[in-house]
DSSP file (Angstrom, degrees, kcal/mol; ACC not computed):
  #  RESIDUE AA STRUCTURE BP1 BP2  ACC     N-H-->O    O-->H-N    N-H-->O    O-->H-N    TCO  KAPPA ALPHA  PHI   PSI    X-CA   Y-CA   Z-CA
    1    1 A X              0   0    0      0, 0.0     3,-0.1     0, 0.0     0, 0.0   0.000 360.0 360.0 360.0  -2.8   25.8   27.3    7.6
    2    2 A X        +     0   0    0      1,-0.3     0, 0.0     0, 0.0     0, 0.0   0.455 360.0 127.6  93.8  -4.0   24.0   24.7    5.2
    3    3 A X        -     0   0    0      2,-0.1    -1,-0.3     3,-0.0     2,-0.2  -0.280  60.6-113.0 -77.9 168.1   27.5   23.7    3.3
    4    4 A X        -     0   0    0      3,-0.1    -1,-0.0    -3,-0.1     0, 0.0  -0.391  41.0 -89.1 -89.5-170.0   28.6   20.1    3.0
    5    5 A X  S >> S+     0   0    0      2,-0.2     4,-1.1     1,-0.2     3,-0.8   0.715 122.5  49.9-107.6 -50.7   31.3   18.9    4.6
    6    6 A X  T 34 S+     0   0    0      1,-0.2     2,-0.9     2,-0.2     4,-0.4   0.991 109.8  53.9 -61.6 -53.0   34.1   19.8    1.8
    7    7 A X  T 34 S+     0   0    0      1,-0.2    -1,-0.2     2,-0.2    -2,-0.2   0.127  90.9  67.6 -62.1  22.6   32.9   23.2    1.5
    8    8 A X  T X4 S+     0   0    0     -2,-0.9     3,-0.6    -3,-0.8    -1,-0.2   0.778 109.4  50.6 171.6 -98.3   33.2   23.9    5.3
    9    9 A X  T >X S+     0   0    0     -4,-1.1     4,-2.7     1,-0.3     3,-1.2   0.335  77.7  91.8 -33.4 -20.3   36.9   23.5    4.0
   10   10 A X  H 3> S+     0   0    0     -4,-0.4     4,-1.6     1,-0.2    -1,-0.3   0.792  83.9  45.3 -52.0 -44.1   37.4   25.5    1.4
   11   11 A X  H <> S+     0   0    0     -3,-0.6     4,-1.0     2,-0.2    -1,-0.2   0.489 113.7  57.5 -77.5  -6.9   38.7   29.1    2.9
   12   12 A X  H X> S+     0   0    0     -3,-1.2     4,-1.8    -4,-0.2     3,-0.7   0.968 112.4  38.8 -81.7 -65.9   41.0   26.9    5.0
   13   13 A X  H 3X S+     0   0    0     -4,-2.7     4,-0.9     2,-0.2    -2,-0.2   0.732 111.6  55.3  -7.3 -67.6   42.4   25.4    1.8
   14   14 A X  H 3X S+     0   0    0     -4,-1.6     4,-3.6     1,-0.2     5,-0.2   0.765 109.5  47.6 -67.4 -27.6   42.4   28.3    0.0
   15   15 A X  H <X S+     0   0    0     -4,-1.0     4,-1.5    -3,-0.7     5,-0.3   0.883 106.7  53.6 -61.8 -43.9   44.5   30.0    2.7
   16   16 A X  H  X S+     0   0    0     -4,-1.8     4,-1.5     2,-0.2    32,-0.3   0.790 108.0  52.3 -57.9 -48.5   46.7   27.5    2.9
   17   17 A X  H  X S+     0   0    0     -4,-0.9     4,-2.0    -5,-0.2     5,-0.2   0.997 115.1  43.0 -65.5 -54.6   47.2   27.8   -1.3
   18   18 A X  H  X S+     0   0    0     -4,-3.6     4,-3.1     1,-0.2     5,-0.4   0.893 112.0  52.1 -65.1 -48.3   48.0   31.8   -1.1
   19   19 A X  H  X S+     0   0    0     -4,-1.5     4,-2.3     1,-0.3    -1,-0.2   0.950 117.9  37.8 -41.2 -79.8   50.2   31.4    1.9
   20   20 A X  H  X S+     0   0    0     -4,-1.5     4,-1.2     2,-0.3    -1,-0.3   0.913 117.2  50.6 -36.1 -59.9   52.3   28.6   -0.1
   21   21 A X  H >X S+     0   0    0     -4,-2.0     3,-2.4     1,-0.3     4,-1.9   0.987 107.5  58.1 -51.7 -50.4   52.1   30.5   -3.8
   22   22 A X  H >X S+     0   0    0     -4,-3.1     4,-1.4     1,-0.4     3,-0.7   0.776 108.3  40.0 -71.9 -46.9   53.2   33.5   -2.2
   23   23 A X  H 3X S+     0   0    0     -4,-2.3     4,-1.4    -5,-0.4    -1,-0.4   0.581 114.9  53.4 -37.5 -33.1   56.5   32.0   -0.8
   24   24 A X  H <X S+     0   0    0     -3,-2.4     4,-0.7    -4,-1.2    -2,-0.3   0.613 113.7  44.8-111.3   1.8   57.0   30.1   -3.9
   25   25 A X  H <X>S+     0   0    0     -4,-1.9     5,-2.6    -3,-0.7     4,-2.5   0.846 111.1  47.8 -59.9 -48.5   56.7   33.4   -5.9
   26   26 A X  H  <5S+     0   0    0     -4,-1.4     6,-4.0    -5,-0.2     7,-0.5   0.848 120.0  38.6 -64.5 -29.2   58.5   35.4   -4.0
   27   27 A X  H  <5S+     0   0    0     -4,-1.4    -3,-0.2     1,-0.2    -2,-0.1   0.966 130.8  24.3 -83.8 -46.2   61.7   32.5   -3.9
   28   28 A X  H  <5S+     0   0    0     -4,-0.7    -1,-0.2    -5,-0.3    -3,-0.2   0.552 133.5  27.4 -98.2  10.6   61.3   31.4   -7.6
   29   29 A X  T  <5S+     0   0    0     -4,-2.5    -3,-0.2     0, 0.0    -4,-0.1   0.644 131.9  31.4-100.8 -46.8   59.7   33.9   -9.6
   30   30 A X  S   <S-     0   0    0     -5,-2.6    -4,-0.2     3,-0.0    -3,-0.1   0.502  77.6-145.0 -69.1 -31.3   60.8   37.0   -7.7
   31   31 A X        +     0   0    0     -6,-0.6    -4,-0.2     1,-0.1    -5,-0.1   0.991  54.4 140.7  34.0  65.1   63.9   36.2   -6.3
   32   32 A X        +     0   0    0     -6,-4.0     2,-0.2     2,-0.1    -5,-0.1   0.548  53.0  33.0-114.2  -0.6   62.7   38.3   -3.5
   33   33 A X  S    S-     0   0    0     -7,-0.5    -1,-0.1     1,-0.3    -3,-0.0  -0.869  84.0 -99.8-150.0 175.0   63.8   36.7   -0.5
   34   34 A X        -     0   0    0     -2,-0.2    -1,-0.3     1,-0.1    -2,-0.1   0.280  28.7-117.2 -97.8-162.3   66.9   34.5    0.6
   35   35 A X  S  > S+     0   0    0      2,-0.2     4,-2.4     3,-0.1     5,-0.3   0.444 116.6  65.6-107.6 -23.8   67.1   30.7    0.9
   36   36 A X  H  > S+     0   0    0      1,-0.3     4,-2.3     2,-0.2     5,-0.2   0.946 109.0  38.0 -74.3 -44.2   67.7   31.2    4.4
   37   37 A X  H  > S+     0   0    0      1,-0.2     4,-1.3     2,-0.2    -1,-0.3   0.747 114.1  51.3 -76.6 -15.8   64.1   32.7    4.7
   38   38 A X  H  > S+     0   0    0      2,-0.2     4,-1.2     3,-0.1    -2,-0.2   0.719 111.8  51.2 -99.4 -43.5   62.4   30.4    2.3
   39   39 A X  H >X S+     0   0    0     -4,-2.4     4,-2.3     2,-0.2     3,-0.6   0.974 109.7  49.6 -53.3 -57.2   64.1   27.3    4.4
   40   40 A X  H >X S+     0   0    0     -4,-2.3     3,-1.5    -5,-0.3     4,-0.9   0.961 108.6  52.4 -62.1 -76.9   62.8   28.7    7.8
   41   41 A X  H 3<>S+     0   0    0     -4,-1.3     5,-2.7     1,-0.3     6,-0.4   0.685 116.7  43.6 -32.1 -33.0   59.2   29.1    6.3
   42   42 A X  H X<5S+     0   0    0     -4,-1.2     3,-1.7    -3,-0.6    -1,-0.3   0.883 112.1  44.3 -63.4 -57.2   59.4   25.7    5.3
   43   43 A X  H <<5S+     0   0    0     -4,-2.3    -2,-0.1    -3,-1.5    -3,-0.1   0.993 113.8  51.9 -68.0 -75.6   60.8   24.2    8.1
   44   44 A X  T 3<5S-     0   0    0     -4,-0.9    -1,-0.3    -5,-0.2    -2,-0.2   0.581 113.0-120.5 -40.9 -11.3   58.3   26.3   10.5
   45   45 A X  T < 5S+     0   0    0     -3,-1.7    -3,-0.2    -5,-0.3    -1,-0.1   0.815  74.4 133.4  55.1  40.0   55.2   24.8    7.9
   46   46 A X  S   <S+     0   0    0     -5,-2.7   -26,-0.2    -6,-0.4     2,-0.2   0.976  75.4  28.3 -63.9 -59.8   54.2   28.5    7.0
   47   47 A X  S    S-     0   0    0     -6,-0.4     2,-0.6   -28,-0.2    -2,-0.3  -0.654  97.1 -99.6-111.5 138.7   54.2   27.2    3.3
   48   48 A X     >  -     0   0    0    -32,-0.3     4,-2.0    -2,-0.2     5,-0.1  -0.717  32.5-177.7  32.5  47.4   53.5   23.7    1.6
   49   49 A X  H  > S+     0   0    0     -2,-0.6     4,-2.0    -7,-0.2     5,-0.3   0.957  88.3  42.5 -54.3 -37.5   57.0   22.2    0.9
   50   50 A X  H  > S+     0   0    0      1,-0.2     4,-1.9     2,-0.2    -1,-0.1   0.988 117.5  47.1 -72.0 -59.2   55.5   19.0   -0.8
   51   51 A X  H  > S+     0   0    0      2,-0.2     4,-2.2     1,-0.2    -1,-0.2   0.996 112.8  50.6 -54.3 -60.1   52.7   21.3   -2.9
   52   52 A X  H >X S+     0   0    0     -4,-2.0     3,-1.8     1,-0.2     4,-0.7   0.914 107.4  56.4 -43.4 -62.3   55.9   23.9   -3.9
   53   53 A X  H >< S+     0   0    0     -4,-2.0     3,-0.8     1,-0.3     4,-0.3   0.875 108.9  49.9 -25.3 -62.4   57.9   20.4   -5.2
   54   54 A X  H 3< S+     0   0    0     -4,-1.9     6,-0.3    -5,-0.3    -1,-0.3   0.707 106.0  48.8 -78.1 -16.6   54.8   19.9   -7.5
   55   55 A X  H << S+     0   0    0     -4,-2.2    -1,-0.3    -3,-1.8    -2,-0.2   0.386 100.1  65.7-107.0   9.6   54.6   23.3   -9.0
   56   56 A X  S << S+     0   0    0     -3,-0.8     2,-0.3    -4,-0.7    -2,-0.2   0.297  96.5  87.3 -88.6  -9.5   58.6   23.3  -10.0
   57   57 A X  S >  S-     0   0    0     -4,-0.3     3,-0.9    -3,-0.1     4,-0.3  -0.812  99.3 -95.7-107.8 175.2   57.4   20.4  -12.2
   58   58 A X  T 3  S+     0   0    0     -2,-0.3    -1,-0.1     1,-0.2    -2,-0.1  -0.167 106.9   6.2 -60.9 134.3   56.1   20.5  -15.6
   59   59 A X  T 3  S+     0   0    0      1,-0.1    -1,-0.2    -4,-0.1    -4,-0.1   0.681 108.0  89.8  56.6  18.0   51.7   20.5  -15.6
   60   60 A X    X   +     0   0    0     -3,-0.9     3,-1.4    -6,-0.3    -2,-0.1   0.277  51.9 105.0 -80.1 -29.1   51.8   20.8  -11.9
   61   61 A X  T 3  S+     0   0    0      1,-0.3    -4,-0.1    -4,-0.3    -3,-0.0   0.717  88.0  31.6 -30.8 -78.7   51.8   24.8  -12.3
   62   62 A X  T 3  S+     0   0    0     20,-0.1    -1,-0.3    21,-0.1    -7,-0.1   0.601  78.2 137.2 -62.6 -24.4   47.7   25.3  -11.2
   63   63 A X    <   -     0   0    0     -3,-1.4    20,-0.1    -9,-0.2    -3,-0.1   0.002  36.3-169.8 -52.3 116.3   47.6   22.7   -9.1
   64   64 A X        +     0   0    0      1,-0.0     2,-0.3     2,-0.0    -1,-0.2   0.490  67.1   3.2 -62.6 -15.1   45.5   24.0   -5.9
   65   65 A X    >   -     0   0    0    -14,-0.1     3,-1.0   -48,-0.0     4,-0.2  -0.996  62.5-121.7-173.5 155.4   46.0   21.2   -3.5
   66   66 A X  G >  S+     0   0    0     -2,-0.3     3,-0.6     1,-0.3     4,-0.4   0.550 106.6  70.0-109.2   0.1   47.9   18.0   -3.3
   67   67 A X  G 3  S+     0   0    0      1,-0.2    -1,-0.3     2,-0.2     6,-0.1   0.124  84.5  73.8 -95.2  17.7   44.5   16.0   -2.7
   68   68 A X  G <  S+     0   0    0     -3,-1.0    12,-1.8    12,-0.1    -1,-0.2   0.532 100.0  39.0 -94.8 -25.2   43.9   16.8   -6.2
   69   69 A X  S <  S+     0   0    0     -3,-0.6     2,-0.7    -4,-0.2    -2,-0.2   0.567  86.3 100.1-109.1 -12.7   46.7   13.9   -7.6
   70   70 A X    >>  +     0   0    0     -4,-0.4     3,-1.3     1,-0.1     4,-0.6  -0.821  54.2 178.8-104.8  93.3   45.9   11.8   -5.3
   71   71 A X  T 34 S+     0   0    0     -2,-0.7    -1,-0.1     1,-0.2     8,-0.0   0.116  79.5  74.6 -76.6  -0.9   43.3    9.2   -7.6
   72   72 A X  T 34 S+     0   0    0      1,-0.1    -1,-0.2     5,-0.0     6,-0.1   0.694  85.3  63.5 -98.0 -31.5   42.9    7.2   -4.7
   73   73 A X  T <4 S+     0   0    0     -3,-1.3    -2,-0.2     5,-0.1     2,-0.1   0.751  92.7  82.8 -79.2 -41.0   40.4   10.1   -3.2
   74   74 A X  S  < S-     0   0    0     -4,-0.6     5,-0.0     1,-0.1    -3,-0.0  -0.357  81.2-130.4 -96.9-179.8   37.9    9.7   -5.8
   75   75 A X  S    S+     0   0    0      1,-0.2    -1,-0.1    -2,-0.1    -4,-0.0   0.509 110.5  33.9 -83.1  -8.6   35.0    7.5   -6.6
   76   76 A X  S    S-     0   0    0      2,-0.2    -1,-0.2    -5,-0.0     3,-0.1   0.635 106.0-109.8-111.4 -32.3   36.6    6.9  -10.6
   77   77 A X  S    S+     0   0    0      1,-0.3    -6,-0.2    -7,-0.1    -3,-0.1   0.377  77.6 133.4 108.8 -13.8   40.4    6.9  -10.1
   78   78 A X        -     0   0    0      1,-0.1    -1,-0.3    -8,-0.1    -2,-0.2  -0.366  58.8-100.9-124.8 172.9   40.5   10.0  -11.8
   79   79 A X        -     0   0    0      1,-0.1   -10,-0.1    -2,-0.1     5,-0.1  -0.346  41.1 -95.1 -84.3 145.9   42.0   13.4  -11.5
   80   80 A X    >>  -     0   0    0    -12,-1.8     3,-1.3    -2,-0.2     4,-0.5  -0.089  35.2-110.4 -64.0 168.1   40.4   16.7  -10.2
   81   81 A X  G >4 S+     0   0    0      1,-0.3     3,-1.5     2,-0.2    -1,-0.1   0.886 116.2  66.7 -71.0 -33.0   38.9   19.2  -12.5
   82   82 A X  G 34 S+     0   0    0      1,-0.3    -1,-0.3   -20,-0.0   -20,-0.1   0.682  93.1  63.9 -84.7   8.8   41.6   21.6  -11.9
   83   83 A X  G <4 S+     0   0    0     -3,-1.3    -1,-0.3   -15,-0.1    -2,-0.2   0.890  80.4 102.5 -48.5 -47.9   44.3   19.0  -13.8
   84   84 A X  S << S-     0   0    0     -3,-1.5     2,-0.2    -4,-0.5     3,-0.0  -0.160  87.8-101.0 -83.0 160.6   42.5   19.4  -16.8
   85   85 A X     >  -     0   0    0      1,-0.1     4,-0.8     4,-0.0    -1,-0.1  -0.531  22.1-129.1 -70.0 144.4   44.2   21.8  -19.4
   86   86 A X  T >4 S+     0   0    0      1,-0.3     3,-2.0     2,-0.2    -1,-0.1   0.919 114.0  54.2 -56.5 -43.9   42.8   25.3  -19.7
   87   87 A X  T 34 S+     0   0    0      1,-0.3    -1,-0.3     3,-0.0     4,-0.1   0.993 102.5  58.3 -78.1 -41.2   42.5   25.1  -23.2
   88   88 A X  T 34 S+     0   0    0      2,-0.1    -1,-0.3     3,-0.0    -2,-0.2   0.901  99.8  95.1 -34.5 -36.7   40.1   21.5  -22.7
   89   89 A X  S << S-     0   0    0     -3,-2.0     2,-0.3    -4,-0.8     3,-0.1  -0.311  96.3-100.2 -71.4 151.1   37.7   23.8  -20.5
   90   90 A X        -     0   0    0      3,-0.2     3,-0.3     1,-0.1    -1,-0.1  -0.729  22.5-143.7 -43.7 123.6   35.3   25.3  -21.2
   91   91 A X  S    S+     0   0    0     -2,-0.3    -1,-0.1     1,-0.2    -2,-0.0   0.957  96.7  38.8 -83.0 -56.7   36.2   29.3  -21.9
   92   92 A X  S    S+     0   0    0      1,-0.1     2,-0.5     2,-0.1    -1,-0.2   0.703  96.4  74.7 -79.9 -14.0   32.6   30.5  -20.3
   93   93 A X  S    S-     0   0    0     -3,-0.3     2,-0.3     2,-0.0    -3,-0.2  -0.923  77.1-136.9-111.2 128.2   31.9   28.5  -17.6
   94   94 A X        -     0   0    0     -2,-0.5     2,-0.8     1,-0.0    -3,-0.1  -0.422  27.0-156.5 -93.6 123.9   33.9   29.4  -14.5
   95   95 A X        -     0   0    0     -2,-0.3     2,-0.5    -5,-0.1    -1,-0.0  -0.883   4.7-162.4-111.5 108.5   35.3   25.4  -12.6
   96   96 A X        -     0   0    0     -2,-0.8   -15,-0.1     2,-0.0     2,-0.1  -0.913  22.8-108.0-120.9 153.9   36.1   25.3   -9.3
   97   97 A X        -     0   0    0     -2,-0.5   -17,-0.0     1,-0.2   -29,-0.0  -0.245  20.5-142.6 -66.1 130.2   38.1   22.6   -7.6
   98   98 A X              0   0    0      1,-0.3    -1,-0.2    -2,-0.1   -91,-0.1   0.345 360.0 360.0 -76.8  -3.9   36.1   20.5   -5.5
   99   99 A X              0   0    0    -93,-0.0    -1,-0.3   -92,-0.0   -86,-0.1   0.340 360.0 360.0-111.8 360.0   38.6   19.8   -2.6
């Protein structure tokens, strides 16, 4: 299809995020489903336990992907663009995460 190699991943990825958000909305925002159902998805790998862990901490909220923290993955050491704080971005130009 002419993509590189990451981009060939994205929709997988991105499934992967909603799938995850959406379980950790529903158990810790919503309080819309048990613990007993929120365990089983987990346990069954519908949802992301280690990605859920990181958005129960502080400046983790956005994070899209757990290959994002991982400094080891890039060519600087440094952190993916969607780490940075909103208010550091630019307002008009739209950033998307590169993993």
């Amino acid at each position: 299809e002419g993509k590189r190699k990451v981009e060939a991943l994205w929709p997988i990825f991105k499934i992967h995020h909603q799938k995850s958000r959406y379980l950790y909305d529903l158990y810790y925002k919503r309080k819309a489903i048990s613990k007993e159902l929120y365990d089983y998805c987990i346990k069954e790998k519908i949802a992301d336990a280690n990605l859920i862990a990181k958005w129960k901490k502080d400046g983790y909220e956005r994070l899209c992907c757990l290959r994002c923290i991982q400094v080891r993955d890039t060519n600087f050491g440094t952190n993916c663009i969607c780490r940075v704080p909103r208010s550091k971005l630019d307002q008009i130009k739209i950033v998307e995460c590169v993993h």
